[in-house]
C-alpha positions as CSV (number, residue, x, y, z in Angstrom):
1,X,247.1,-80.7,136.0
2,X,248.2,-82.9,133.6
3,X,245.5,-84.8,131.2
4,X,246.6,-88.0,130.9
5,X,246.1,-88.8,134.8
6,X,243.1,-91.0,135.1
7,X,240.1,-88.9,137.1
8,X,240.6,-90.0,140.7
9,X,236.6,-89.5,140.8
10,X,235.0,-91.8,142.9
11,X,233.8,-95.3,140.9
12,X,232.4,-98.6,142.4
13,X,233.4,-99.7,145.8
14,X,236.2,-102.2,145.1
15,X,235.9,-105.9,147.1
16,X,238.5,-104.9,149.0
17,X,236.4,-101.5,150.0
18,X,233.4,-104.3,150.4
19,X,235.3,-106.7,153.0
20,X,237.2,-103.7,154.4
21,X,233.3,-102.3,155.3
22,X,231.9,-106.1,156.2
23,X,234.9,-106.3,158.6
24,X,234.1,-102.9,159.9
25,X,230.8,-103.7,160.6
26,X,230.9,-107.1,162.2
27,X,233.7,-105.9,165.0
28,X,231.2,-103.2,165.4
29,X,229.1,-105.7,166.7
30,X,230.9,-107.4,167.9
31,X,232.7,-105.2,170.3
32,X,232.2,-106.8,173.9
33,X,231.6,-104.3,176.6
34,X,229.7,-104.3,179.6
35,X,227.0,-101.5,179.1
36,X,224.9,-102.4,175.9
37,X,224.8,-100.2,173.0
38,X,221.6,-97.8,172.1
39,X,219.1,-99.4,171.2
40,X,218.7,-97.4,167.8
41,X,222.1,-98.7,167.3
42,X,221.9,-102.6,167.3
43,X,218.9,-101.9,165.5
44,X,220.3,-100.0,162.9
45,X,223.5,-102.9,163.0
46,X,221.4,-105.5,162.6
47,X,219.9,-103.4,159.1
48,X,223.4,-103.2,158.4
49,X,224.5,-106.8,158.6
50,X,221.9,-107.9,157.2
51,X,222.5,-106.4,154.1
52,X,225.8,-107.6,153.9
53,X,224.4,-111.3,154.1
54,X,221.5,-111.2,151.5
55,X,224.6,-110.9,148.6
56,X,226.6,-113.4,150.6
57,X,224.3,-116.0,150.9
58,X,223.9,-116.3,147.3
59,X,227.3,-116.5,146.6
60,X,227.3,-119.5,149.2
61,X,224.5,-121.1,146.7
62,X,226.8,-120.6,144.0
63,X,230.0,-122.0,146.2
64,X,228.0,-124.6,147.7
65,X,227.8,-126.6,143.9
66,X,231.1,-127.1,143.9
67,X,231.3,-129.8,146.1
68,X,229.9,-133.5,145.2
69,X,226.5,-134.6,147.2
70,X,227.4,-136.6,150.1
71,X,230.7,-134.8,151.1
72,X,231.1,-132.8,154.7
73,X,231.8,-129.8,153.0
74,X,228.5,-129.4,151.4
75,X,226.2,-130.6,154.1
76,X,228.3,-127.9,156.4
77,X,227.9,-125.1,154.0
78,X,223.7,-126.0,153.2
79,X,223.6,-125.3,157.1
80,X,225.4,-122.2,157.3
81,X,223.5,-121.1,154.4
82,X,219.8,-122.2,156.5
83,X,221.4,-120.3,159.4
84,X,221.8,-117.2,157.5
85,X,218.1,-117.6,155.8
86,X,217.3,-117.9,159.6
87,X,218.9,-114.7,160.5
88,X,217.3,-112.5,157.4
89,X,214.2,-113.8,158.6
90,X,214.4,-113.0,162.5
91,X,213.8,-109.6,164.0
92,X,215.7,-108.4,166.7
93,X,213.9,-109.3,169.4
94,X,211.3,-107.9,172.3
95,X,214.2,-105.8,174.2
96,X,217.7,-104.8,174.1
97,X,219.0,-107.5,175.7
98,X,217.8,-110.3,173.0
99,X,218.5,-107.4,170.3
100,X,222.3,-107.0,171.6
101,X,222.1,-111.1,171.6
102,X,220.9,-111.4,167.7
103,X,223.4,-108.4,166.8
104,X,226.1,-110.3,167.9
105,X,224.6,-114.1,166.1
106,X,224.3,-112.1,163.2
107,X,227.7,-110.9,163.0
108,X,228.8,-114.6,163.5
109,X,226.7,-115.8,160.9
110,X,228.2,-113.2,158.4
111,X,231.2,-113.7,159.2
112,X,231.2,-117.3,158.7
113,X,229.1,-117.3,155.6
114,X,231.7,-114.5,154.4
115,X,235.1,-117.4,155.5
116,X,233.2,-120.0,153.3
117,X,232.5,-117.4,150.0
118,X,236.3,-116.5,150.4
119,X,238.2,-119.0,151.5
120,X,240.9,-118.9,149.5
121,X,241.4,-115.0,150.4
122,X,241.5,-115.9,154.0
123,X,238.1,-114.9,154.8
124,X,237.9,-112.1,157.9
125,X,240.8,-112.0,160.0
């Protein structure tokens, strides 16, 4: 083996590692299908999700300054930001069915909240 390779040992996840997995997750639930998912398993989505959102949300703080008080873009983005402070804060629900319903909310919220942090990258396609 030659020693001037760089060690192709594993490092920090690269953002592109990060969005690839945020991607992954939301389509994950937000698959459509006509049986619901295992309980266990939207519970253990909505974990997931929501731990992709905590760091999101204060980018969106930080993106949020950049516009002037009084423009659309601002009051737009202080709501999705509420939204999401909504969403950490909710549990999923008394059943499956309202679980499946905030799984899927959830996935909207980070997936919006992730569109505003990076719009310039295209956000989630």
């Amino acid at each position: 083996m030659d020693a001037t390779r760089a060690d192709p040992s594993p490092s920090q996840p690269t953002v592109t590692d990060a969005t690839d997995q945020l991607q992954a997750d939301v389509a994950a639930a937000l698959r459509s299908s006509i049986v619901l998912p295992p309980y266990d398993e939207v519970l253990r989505l909505i974990e997931t999700l929501q731990a992709h959102l905590a760091p999101l949300m204060e980018q969106a703080k930080e993106h949020v300054e950049q516009h002037r008080p009084g423009e659309v873009a601002r009051y737009r983005e202080h709501r999705q930001i509420d939204n999401a402070e909504f969403q950490l804060r909710a549990g999923p629900g008394n059943g499956l069915v309202s679980a499946a319903r905030r799984l899927k909310n959830l996935a909207l919220t980070v997936q919006q909240l992730h569109r505003q942090v990076h719009h310039e990258e295209g956000g989630l396609r």
